[in-house]
N, C-alpha and C positions, 0 to 999 in steps of 0.2 A: 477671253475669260468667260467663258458661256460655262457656268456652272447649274447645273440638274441637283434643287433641292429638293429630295422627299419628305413629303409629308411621316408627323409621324404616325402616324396607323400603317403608311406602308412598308417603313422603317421595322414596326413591331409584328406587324402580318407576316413579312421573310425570315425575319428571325426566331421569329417561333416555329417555322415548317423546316427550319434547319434545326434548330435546338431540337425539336420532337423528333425528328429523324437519327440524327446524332444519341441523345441521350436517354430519352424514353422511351423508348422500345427496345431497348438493351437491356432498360432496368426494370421493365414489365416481365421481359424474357425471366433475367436473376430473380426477380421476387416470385414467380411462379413457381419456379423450380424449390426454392426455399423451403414457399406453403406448401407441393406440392411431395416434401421431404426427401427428393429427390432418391424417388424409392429405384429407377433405373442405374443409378452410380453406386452404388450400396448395397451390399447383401442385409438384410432384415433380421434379428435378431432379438432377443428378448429386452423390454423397454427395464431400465433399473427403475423401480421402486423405492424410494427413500420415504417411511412409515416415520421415523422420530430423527430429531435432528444430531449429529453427533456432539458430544461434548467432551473435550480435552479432560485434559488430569488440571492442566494450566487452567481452565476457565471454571472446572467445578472448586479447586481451590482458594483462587485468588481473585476471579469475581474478574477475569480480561482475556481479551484474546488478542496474540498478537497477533500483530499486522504486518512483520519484518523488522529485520533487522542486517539495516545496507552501508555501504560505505559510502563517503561524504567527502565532499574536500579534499577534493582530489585523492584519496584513499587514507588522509591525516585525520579523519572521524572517523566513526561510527554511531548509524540515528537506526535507534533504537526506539519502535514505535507500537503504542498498544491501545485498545478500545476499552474502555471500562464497561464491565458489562452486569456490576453489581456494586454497588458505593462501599459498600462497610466490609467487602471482603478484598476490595483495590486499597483500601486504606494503607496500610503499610507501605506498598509500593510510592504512596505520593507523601508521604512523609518524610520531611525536609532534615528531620534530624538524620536521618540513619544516612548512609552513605552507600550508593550503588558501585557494584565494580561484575565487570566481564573479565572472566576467567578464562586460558586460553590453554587446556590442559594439555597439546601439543608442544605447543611454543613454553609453558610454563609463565605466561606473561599474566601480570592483573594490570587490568585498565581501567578508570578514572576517570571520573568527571573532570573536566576542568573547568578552573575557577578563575575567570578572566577578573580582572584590574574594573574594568567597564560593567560588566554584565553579570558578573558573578558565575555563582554554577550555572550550565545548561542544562537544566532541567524543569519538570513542570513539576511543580509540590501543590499541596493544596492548602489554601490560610483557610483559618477556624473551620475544616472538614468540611470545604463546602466544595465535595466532587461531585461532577457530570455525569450522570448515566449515558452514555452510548456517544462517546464523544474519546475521541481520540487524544492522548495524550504521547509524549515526546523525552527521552534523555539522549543527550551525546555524551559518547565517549572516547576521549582522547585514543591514536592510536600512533606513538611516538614510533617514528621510524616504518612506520607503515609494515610493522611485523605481522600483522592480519590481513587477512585477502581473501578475497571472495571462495567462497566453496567450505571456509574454515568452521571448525564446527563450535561453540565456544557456551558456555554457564554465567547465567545471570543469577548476582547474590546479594541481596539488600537485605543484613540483618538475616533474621529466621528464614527469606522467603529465598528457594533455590528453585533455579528452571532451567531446566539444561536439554541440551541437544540445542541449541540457536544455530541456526546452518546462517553466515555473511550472505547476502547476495550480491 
């Protein structure tokens, strides 16, 4: 049992001239090409200009922009997610009286929150108005029988406020 222990410096000296051969210089290669806009693979073209930023009909309206709206739970929800992106014109939206529902003008379906035994509704409401600017906010909504599916294009309606086109993803 004549066993050869190395030190380790020479442990770490080999493993570095393998690692740098191996992984570095592959990724010196890719990062070149990168910075280098890899103007050989690519025909050149004129650079898009974006002067002012866009703004929805939804964000100049209601003060949010959404973020999606996917299916959950095994296809049995739908999380319906949005940023606020102005306090007092998201107001409506996080107000716990009014009740949300997705409209599903295909199918003819309206869908609901649900109001679990445990947890209550799924959704975020705001106590004494006191909402987050730029801070992501959350409703589910029940989707019995899994009549909605991805691609579907569906109307979100709380109260006064309607936003339609929602494509599931």
């Amino acid at each position: 049992m004549n066993r050869t222990i190395r030190t380790t410096q020479q442990l770490t000296l080999g493993n570095v001239r393998g690692w740098m051969c191996r992984f570095v210089a592959p990724a010196i290669v890719a990062v070149s090409l990168v910075v280098s806009g890899c103007s050989g693979l690519a025909p050149q073209g004129p650079a898009l200009v974006v002067t002012e930023p866009v703004v929805s009909e939804v964000q100049a309206n209601y003060g949010i922009r959404v973020e999606g709206l996917r299916l959950s739970a095994a296809g049995s929800m739908l999380d319906f997610r949005y940023r606020v992106l102005d306090a007092t014109k998201a107001a409506p939206l996080l107000n716990g009286k009014v009740q949300p529902y997705l409209f599903d003008e295909a199918h003819g379906a309206k869908l609901g929150v649900p109001d679990t035994p445990v947890l209550g509704r799924i959704r975020q409401t705001s106590r004494n108005n006191n909402i987050v600017e730029n801070r992501t906010y959350f409703v589910m909504f029940g989707n019995p029988g899994k009549a909605v599916q991805s691609g579907d294009r569906l109307s979100l309606l709380l109260g006064e406020v309607k936003i339609t086109d929602l494509t599931v993803q």
